[in-house]
C-alpha positions as CSV (number, residue, x, y, z in Angstrom):
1,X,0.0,0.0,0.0
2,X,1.8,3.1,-1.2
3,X,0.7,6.4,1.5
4,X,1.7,9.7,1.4
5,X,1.0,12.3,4.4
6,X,1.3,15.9,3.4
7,X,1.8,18.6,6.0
8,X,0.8,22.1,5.1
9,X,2.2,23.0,8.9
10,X,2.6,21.9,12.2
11,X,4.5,18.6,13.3
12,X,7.6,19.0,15.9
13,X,9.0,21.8,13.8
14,X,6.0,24.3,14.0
15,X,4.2,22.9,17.1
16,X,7.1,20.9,19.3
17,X,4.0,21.0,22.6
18,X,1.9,19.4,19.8
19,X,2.3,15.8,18.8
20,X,-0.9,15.8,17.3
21,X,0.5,15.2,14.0
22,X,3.2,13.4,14.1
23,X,1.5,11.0,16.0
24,X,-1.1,10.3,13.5
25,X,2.2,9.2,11.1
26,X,3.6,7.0,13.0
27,X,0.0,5.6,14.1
28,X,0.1,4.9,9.9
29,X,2.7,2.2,10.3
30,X,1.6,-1.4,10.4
31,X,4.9,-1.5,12.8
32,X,4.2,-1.5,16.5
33,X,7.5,0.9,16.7
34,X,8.3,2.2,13.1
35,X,11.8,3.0,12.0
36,X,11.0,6.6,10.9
37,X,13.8,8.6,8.9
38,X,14.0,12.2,8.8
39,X,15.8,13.7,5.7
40,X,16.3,17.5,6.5
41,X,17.7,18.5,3.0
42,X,15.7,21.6,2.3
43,X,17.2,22.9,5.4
44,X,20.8,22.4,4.6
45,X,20.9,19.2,6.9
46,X,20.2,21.8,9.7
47,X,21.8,20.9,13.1
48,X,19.1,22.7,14.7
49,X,16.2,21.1,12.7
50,X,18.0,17.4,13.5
51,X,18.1,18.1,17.1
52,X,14.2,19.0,17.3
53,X,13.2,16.5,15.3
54,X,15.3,13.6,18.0
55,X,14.0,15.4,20.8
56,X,10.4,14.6,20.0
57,X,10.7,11.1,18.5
58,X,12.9,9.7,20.9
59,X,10.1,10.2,23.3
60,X,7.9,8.2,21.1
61,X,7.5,4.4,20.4
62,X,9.9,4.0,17.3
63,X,13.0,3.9,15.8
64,X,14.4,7.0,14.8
65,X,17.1,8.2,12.4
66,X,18.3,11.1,9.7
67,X,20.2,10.8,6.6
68,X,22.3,14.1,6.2
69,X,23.8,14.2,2.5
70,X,26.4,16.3,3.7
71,X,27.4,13.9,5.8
72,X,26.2,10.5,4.8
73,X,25.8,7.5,7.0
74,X,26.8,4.6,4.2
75,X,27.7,4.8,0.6
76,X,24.3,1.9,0.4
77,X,21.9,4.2,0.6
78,X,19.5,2.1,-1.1
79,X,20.0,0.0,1.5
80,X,19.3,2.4,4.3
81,X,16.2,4.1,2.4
82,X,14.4,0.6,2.0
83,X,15.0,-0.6,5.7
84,X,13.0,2.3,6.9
85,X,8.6,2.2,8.0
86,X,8.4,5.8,7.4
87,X,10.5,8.7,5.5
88,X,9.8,12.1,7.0
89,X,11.1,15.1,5.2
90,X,11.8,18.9,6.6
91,X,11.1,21.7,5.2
92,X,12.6,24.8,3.6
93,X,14.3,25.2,0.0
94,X,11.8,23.2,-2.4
95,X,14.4,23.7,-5.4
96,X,17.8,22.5,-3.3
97,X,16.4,19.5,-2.0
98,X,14.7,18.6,-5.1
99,X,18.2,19.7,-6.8
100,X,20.2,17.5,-4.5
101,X,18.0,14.6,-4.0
102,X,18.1,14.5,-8.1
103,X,21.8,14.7,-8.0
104,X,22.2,11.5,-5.7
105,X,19.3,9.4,-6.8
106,X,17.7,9.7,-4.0
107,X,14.1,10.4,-5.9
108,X,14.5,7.4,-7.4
109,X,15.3,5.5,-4.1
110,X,12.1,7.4,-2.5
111,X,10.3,6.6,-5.4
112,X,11.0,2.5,-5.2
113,X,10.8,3.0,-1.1
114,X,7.1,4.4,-1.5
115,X,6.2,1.8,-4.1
116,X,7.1,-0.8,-1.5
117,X,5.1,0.3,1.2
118,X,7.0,2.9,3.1
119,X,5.1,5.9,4.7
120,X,6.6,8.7,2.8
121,X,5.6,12.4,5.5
122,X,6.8,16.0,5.3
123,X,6.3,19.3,5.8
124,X,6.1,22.2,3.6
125,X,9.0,21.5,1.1
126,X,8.7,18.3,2.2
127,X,4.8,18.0,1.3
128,X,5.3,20.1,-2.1
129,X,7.5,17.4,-3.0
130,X,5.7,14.8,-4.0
131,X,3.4,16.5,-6.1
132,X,3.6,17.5,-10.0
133,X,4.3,20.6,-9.0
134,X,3.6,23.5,-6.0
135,X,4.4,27.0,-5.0
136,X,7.5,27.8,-3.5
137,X,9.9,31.1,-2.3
138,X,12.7,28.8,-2.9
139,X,14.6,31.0,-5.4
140,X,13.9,34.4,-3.6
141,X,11.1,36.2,-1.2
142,X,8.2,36.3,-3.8
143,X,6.4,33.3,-4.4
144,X,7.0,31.1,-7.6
145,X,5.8,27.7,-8.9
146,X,8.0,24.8,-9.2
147,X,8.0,20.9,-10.4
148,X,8.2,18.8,-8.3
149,X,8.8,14.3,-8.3
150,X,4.8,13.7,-9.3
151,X,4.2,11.2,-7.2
152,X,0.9,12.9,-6.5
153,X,-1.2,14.4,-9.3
154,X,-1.7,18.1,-8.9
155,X,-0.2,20.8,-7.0
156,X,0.6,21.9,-3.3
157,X,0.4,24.8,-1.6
158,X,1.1,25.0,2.3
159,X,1.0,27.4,4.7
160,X,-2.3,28.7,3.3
161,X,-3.0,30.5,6.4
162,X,0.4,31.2,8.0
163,X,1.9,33.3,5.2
164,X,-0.8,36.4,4.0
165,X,0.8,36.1,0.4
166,X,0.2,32.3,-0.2
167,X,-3.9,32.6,-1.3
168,X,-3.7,35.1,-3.8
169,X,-1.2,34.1,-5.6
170,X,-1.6,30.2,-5.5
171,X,-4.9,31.3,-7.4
172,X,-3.3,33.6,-9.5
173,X,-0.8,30.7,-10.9
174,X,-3.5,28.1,-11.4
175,X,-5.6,30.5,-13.0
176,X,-2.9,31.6,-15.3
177,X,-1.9,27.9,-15.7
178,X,1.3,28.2,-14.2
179,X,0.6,25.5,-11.8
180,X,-2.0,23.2,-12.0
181,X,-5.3,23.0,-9.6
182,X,-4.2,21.0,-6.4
183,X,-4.6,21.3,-2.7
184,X,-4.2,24.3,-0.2
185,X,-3.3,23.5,3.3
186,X,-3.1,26.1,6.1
187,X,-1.1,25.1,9.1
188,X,-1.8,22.5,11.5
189,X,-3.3,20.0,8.5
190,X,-2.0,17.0,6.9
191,X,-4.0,15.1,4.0
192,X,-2.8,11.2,3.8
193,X,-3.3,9.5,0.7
194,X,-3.7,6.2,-0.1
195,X,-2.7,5.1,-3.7
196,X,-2.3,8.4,-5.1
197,X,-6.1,9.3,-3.8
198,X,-7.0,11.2,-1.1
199,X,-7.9,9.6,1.8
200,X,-8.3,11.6,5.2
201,X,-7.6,15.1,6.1
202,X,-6.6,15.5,9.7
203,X,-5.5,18.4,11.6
204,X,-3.9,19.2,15.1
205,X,-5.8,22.6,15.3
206,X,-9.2,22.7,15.5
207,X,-10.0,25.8,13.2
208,X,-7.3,24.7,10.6
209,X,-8.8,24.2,7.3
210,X,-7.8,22.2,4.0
211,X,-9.5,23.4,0.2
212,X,-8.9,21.9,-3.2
213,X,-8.7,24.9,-5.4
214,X,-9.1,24.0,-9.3
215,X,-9.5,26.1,-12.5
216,X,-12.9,25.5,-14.4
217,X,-13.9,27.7,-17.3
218,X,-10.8,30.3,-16.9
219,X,-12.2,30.6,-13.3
220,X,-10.6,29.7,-10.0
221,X,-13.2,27.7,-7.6
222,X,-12.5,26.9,-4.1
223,X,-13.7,24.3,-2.1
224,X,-12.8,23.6,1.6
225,X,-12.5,20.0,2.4
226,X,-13.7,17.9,5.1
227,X,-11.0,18.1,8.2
228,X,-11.0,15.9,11.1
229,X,-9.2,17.2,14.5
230,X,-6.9,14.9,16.1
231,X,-7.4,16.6,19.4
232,X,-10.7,17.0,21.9
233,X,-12.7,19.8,20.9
């Protein structure tokens, strides 16, 4: 069963007193305790970022590790991508990590890892990913649209309610055509899919919101998805 678990926000990095999240990911797992992998490319293999995301998960029942390309852990790293229950990938720069990951094959490891059954998660860059394509501020302060791997039709757009910028001109680019309709997630949301279709849309705040936002006629329509919080209202 191939699953992917798209954060628009939230998770240890955005909400470290609230595992609401990242629970619900490593709940995913057929594993009793998962071995979960963080790849924190788009941050530069951030020491920072590594630390936060250790300090939550070694509280939890699992396995956890990081692959740093900067500072690799084996030269097999087919082997060490298709040993792990769950991939979990950081945000920040959309185009470097997509770049790098490119550069060491490591889309094409993720690829075969996901078609296996491994839980492919991640956050911002790490949820624009895996679609055909998203909007980014990878290559400066105003957003841009970029392609992405495509293992999800459609495109991405997180932080929908965290950054003022992101709704007008997510639906400026799909109505121009620049990027194709997709999914806008504000912070605090995560939609899983199962086999490339959308399966659940949780949420670890109880206001946060999820819309599918598509282009009909040379018109933008959007349309806010069922969200389920993980928490007690």
């Amino acid at each position: 069963m191939r699953q992917i678990i798209a954060l628009g926000g939230g998770g240890f990095s955005m909400e470290p007193e609230n595992p609401l999240l990242d629970r619900y990911i490593l709940q995913q797992s057929n594993q009793s305790a998962p071995r979960i992998c963080f790849l924190p490319t788009a941050s530069g293999d951030s020491d920072n970022y590594i630390q936060r995301f250790y300090r939550f998960f070694d509280k939890q029942l699992c396995h956890p590790s990081h692959l740093s390309l900067f500072k690799p852990p084996t030269r097999d790293l087919e082997s060490f991508i298709l040993e792990k229950d769950i991939i979990y990938v950081g945000g920040g720069n959309t185009k470097n990590l997509l770049a790098l990951w490119k550069d060491w094959g490591l889309d094409l490891l993720l690829r075969k890892a996901w078609e296996q059954g491994t839980i492919l998660a991640g956050i911002s860059a790490g949820s624009i990913c895996w679609f055909e394509d998203g909007l980014t501020d990878s290559f400066s302060t105003s957003l841009a649209p970029i392609q992405c791997l495509g293992f999800l039709k459609g495109s991405c757009c997180p932080h929908y309610d965290g950054e003022i910028e992101r709704k007008p001109v997510y639906k400026k680019m799909i109505e121009s055509g620049k990027i194709n309709s997709g999914v806008a997630l504000d912070d605090g949301v995560a939609i899983h899919y199962i086999e490339q279709k959308m399966n659940k849309i949780v949420s670890s705040r109880p206001e946060a919101k999820a819309y599918e936002v598509k282009r009909i006629d040379n018109e933008v329509i959007q349309n806010e998805l069922e969200v389920n919080y993980l928490g007690t209202k």
